[in-house]
VOLUM-607194 format. One line per 2 residues: number of its first residue (from 1); their letters; for each residue x negated, y negated, z of C-alpha. Coordinates in Angstrom, 3 decimals. Each point is the difference from the previous one (the first is absolute). Layout:
N
NUM> A> X:Y:Z | ...;
//
This chain:
261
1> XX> 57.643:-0.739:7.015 | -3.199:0.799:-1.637;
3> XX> -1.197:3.512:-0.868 | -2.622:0.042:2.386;
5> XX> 2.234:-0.829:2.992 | 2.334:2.729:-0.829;
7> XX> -1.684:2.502:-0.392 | -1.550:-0.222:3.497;
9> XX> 3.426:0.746:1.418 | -0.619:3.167:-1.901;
11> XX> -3.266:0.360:2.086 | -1.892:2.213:-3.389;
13> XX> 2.346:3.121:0.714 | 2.074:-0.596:-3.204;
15> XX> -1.322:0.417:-3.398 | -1.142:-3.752:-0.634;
17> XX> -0.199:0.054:-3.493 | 3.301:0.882:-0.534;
19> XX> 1.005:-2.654:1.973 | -2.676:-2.642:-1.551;
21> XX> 2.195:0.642:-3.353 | 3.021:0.356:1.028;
23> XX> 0.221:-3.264:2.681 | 1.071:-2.658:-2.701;
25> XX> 2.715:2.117:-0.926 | 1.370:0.271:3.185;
27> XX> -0.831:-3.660:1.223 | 2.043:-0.901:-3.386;
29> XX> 3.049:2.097:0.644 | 0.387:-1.290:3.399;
31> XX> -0.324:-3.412:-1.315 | 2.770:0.478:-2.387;
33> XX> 2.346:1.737:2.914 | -0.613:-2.999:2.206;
35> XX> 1.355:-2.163:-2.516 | 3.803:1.173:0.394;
37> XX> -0.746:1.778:3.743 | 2.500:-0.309:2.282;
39> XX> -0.675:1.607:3.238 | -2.184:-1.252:2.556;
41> XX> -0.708:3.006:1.523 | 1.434:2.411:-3.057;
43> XX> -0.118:4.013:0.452 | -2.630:1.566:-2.398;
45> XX> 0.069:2.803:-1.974 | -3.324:0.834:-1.982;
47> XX> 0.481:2.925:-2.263 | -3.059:1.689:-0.682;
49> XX> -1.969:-2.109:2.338 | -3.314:2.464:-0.493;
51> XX> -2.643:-1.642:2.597 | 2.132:-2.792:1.015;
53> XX> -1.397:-3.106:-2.338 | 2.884:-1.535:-0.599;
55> XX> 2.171:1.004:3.221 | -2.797:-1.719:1.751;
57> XX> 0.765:-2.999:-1.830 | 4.044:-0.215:1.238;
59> XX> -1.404:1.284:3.805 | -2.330:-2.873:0.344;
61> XX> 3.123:-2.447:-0.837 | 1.899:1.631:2.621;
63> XX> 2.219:1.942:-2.301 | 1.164:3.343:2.050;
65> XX> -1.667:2.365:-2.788 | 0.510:3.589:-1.183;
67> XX> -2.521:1.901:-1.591 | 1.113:2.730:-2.357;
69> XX> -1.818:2.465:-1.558 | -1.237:3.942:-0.376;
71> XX> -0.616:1.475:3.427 | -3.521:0.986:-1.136;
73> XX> -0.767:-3.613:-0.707 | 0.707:-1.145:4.092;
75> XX> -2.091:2.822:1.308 | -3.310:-2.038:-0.063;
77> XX> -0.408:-1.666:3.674 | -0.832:-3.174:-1.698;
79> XX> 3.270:-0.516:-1.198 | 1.662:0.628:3.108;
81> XX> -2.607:-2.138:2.165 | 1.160:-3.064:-2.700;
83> XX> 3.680:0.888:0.456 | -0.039:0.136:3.334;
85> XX> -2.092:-3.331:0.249 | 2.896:-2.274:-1.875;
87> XX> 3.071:2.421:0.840 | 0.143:1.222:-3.364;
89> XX> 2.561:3.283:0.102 | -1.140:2.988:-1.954;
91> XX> 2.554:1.840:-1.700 | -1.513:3.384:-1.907;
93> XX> 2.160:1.652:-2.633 | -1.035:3.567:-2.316;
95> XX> 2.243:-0.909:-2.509 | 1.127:-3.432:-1.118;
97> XX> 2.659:1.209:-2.331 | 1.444:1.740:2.923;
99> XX> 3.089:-1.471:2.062 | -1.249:0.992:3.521;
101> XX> -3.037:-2.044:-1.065 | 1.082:-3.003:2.086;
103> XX> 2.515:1.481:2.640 | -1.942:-1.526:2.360;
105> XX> 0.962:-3.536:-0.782 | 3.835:-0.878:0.844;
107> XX> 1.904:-1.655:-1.938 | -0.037:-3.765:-1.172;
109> XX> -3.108:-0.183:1.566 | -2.089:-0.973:-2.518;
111> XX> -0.213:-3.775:-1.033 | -2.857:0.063:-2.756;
113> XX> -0.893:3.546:-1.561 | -3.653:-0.743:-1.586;
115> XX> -0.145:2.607:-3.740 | -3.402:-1.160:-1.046;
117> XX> -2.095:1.735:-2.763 | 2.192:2.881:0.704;
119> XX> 2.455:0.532:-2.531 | -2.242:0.509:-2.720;
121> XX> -0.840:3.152:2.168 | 3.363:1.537:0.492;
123> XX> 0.904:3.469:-2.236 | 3.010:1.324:1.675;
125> XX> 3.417:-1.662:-0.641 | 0.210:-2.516:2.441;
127> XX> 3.724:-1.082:0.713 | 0.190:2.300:3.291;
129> XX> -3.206:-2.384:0.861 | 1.750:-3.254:-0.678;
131> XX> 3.045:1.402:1.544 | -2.052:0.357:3.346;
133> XX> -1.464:-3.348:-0.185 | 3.851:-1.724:-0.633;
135> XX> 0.694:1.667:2.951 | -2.669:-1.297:1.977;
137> XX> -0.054:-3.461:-0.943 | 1.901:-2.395:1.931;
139> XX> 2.749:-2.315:-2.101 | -2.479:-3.104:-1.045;
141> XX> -2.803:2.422:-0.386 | -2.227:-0.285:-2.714;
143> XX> -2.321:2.516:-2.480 | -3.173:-1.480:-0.898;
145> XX> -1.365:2.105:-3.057 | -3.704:-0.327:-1.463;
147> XX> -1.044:2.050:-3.418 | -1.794:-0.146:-2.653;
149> XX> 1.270:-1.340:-3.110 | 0.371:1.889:-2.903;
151> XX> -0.977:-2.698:-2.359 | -2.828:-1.162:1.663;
153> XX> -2.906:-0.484:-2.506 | -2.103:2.027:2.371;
155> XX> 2.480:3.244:-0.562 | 1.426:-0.827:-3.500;
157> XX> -3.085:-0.336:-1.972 | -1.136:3.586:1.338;
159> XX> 3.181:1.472:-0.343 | 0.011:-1.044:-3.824;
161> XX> -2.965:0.644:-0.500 | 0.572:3.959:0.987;
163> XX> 3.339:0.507:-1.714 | -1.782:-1.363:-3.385;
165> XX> -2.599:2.623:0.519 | 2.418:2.877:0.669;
167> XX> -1.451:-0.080:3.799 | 3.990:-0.439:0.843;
169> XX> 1.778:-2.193:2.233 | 0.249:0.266:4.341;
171> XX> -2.490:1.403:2.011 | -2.855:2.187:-1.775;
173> XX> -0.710:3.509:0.338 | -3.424:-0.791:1.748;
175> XX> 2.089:-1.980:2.519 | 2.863:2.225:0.405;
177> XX> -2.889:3.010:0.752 | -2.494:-1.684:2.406;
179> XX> 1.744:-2.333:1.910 | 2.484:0.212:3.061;
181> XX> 3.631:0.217:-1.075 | 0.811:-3.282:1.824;
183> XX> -2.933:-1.496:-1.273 | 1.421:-0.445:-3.799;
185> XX> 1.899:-3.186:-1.144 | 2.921:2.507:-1.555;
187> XX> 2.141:-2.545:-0.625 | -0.723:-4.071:-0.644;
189> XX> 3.010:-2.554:-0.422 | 0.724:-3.304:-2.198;
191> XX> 1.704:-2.670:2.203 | 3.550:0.826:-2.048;
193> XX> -0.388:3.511:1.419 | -0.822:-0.813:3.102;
195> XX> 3.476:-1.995:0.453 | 1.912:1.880:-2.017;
197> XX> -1.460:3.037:2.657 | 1.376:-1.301:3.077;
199> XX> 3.444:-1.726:-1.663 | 0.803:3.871:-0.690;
201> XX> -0.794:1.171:3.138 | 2.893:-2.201:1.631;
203> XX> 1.511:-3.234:-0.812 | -0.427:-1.036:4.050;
205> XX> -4.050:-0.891:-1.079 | -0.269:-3.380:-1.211;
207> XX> -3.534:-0.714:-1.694 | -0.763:-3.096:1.116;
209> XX> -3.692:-0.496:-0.769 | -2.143:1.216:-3.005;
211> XX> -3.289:-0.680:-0.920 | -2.796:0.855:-2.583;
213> XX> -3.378:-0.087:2.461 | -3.646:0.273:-0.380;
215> XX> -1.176:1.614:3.357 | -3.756:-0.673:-0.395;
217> XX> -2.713:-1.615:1.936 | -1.760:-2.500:-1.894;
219> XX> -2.517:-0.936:1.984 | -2.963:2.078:-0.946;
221> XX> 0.389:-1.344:-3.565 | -1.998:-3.419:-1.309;
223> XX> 1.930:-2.076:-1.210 | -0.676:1.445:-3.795;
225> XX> 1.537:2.759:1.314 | 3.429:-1.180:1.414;
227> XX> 0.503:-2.327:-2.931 | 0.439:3.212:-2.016;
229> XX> 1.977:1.565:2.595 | 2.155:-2.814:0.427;
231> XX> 0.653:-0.231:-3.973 | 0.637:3.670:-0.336;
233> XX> 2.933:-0.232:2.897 | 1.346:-3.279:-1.809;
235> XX> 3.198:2.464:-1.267 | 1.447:1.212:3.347;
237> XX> 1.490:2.708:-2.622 | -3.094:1.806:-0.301;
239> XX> -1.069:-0.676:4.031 | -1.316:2.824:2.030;
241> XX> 2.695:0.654:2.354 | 3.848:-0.618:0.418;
243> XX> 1.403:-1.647:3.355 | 3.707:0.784:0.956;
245> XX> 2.364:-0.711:3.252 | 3.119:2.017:0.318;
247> XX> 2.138:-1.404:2.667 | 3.255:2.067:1.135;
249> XX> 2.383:-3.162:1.370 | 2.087:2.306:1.073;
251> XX> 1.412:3.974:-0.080 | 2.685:0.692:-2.113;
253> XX> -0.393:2.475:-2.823 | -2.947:2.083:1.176;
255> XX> -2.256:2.279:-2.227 | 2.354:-0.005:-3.474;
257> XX> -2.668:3.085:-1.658 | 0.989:3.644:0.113;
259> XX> -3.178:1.330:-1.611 | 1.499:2.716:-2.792;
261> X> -2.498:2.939:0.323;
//
């Protein structure tokens, strides 16, 4: 679907330009999850789902959808207008890290949880999270995770180029004191600690799908201009973003992690 056509489900009350950059990304990961999908009509969870871009996406394929995120994000009437339109559920929580977060959902209910662009975000130690989400994932569910990659040449070269001047390595001062906490990428992952991530969680998750990914739209660029895009994502190494599917075949072990505080 082109940009233009979905953004007039949207009818203007959504912030556009957001969505404008961020569509390709989302078209792209869907792609990919289509490739090994297995559910007809598959129940949706979309963790931090914001204004509904990509749970829109699943709705509109008939996908039963579930739209997570802060209360304070659901309380514009635009939201709820496009939720109610394609049956999207809302599901506000205060506190992701806490266990009551998704009480509301039963148990193996869940067929694909959607973790997109989120766990670059998290700061709180998040096994009690993942615990919740084993819980609520049916046996045959599936995690699809989107992040950034560590070694991408977009974050690397910056990075190095800080820590050689003695400007240190994460997130800056300037960004640690003027933006939103949830705002900061505190955390970015290679693709071996990505796996190596959810193999220590619990040897039920079987990763069965990884991928190095681009997520840009290149059609605003001549053709000058995606020849050197194209050549500088030749190395999937050093691609933009990483591309993972957890699936849980079945429930055995649970959670393994006791987090030693």
């Amino acid at each position: 679907m082109h940009i233009d056509d979905y953004l007039n489900y949207f009818a203007g009350a959504t912030d556009s330009n957001y969505l404008i950059a961020h569509y390709p990304r989302f078209q792209q990961t869907q792609k990919l999850a289509y490739l090994n999908w297995k559910w007809q009509k598959a129940n949706v969870l979309d963790v931090g789902a914001h204004w509904l871009h990509q749970s829109l996406l699943y709705a509109l394929d008939g996908h039963q959808v579930t739209a997570a995120d802060f209360s304070d994000t659901f309380e514009d009437p635009a939201i709820h207008k496009i939720a109610s339109d394609h049956r999207i559920q809302l599901l506000g929580y205060e506190d992701l890290s806490s266990s009551s977060a998704f009480d509301d959902l039963d148990d193996d209910s869940i067929d694909v949880i959607l973790f997109c662009e989120i766990l670059e975000h998290i700061t709180f130690n998040p096994v009690g999270m993942w615990r919740t989400f084993y819980r609520i994932l049916r046996p045959g569910g599936r995690i699809i995770i989107t992040t950034p990659n560590y070694y991408s040449l977009k974050c690397l070269i910056p990075s190095l180029s800080r820590f050689f001047s003695g400007g240190g390595v994460g997130i800056s001062v300037s960004e640690i004191l003027h933006k939103k906490s949830y705002a900061h990428h505190w955390k970015e992952f290679s693709m071996n600690e990505l796996r190596r991530y959810f193999e220590s969680l619990s040897g039920d998750f079987d990763i069965q799908n990884q991928r190095y990914c681009s997520f840009n739209n290149l059609e605003h660029l001549n053709w000058k201009g995606q020849l050197a895009y194209n050549k500088k994502n030749l190395i999937p190494f050093f691609r933009k973003g990483l591309y993972m599917e957890i699936d849980l075949p079945m429930k055995g072990a649970g959670i393994v992690i006791e987090p030693d505080w």
